[in-house]
N, C-alpha and C positions, 0 to 999 in steps of 0.2 A: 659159698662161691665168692670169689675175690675180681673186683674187677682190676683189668692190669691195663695201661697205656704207658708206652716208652717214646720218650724223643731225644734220641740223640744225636752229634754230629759233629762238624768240625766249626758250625757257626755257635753252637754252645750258646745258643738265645731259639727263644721260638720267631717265625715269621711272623710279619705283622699279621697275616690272616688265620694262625695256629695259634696264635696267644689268644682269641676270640672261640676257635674253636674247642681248646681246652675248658674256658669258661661254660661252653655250652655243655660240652661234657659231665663236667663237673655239677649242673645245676641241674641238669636232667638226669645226671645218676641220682642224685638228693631226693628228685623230685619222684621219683620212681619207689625212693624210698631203701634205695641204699646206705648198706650204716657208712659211715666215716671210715671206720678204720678198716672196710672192705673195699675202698676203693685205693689201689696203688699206681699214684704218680710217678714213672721211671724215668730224671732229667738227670744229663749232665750240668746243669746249670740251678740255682735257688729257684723256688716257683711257690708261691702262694696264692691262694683264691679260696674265699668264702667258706673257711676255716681245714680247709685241705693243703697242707704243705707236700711237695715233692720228695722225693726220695731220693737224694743225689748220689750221681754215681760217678769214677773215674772219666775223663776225657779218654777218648781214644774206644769207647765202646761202640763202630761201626765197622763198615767195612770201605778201606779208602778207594777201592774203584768199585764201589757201589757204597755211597753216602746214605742212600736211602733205605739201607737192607741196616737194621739194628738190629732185632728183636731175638735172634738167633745167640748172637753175643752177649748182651744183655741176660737175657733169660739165663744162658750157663753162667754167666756172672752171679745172678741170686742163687742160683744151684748152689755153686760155689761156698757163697756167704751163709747159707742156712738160713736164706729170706723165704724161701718157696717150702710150705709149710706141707705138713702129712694128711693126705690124709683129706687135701682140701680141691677144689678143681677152680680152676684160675680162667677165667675169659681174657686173651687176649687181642686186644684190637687197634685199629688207626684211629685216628683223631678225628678224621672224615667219617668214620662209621658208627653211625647212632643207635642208640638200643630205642626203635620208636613203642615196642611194647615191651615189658617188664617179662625179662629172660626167664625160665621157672627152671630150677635145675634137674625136677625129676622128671619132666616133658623132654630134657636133653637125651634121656636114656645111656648115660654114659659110666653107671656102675660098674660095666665088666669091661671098660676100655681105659686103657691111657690118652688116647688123642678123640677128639672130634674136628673135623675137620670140614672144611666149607670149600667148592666145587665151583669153578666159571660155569658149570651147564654146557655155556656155548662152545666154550674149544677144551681141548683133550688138557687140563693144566690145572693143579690144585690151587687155592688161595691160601692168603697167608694174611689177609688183613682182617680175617675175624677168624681165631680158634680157640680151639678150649685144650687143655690138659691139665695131667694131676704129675708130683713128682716122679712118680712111676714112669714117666717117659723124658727123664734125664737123660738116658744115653741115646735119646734119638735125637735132645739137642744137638748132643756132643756131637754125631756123628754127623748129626748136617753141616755142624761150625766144620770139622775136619774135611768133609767133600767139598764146601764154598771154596775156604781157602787153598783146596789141593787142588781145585778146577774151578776157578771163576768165568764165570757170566757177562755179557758186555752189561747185563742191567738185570731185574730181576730175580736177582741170584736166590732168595730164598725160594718164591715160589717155583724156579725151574730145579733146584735142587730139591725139594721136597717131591715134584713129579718125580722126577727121574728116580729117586730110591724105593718108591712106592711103584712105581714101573719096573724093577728091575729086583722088588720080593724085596728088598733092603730094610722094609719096614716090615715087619710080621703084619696079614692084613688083620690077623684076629686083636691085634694092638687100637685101632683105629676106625671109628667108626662115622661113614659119610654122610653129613649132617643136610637135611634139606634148607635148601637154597633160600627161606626165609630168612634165616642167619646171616645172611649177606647178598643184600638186592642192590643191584648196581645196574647203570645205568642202560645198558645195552640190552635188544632183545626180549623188552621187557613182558612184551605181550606174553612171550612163549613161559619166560619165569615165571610170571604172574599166573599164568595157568598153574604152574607146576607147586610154587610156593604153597604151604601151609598160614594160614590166616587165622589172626592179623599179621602183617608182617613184620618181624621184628627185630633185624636190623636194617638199615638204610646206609649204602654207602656212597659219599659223590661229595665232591669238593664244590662249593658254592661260586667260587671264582671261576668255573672253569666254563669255557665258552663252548655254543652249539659247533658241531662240527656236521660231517657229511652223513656220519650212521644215526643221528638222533635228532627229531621232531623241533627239539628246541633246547634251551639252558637246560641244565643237569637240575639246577635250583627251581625253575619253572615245570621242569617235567613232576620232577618231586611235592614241589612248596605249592602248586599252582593248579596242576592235573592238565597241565599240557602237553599229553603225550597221545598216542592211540587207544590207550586206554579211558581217557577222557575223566581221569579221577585222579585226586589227589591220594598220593599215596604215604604221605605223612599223616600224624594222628593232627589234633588241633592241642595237643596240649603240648608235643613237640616243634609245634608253627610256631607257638606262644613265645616258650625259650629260645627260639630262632630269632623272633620280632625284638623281644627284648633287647639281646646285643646289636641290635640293627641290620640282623639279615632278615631284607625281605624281599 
């Protein structure tokens, strides 16, 4: 399995809070015990860290009225190049989404599928910041890059165009198979997730900068890093805390 993270955009630099996050990425794929050459870096920009270089790719690999939707382009981009290899099944994810336990691929179940894909639970709408596929679901990139661009989204465009083709039979369902919500725990609702999740939980998704607001207990990073939530538990491991503390999030 190959892990895959892409950043790209029109600022062609990481934010100051994503250059940090890449680090933690990268030290906690290491540390999990990932080889080197399974983890791929996809930047438009040079990027080194603790002997992982990036993979750079053309400027212009987004979508201009949604900056934040890459992964779609990109991906047909490696299609394209004969980077996305046979035969292999690639995790792709956001930079906010941590693997807090060491992902197993045969516990994926995803032999007799092209896609695995990851569920909000709470509202009717697929994710798109943690999936898995194998080359075999090439032409479902294709088709989603052709729908974004034939019908754009004020925002969100990949995940509301991957519901909507998956609503409307566009994706064969026997192609795709719907992965329990442990694969992508985010911040909302967690009690009802956390019921439902498979344990341990093993990714964690939530941006450390980002402030309490009205649907949640407290900091995304506090609920997470701290176990200040209703559930009353931390829901990071401590070896994931570890490499959090190290770059200075605590």
């Amino acid at each position: 399995m190959k892990n895959l993270l892409i950043y790209t955009g029109p600022a062609q630099k990481f934010s100051d809070e994503d250059v940090i996050l890449a680090k933690i990425q990268i030290d906690n794929s290491l540390d999990l015990g990932w080889d080197k050459e399974d983890l791929l870096i996809v930047t438009d920009f040079p990027f080194a860290y603790n002997g992982i270089k990036s993979l750079v790719v053309p400027e212009g690999l987004y979508y201009k009225f949604d900056v934040r939707a890459n992964k779609t382009k990109v991906i047909n981009y490696l299609f394209n190049q004969n980077i996305i290899e046979l035969q292999t099944l690639y995790w792709c994810h956001d930079f906010d989404a941590y693997e807090n336990f060491r992902l197993n691929e045969n516990e994926l179940g995803l032999d007799n599928y092209d896609l695995g894909l990851t569920h909000y639970f709470y509202k009717p709408e697929w994710q798109f910041g943690s999936l898995f596929f194998k080359s075999s679901a090439q032409d479902v990139f294709e088709l989603m890059n052709k729908t974004i661009e034939e019908k754009p989204h004020s925002s969100r465009n990949e995940e509301k165009t991957l519901t909507t083709l998956i609503r409307k039979n566009s994706i064969d369902a026997s192609r795709y198979k719907s992965l329990n919500v442990t694969y992508n725990i985010m911040k909302l609702y967690l009690q009802t997730i956390y019921a439902e999740a498979e344990k341990p939980l093993k990714v964690l998704h939530f941006r450390p900068s980002d402030k309490k607001d009205e649907r949640i207990v407290d900091t995304p990073l506090n609920i997470f890093m701290y176990g200040k939530n209703k559930l009353k538990i931390p829901l990071m491991s401590d070896r994931l805390i570890k490499i959090f503390n190290h770059h200075g999030v605590k």
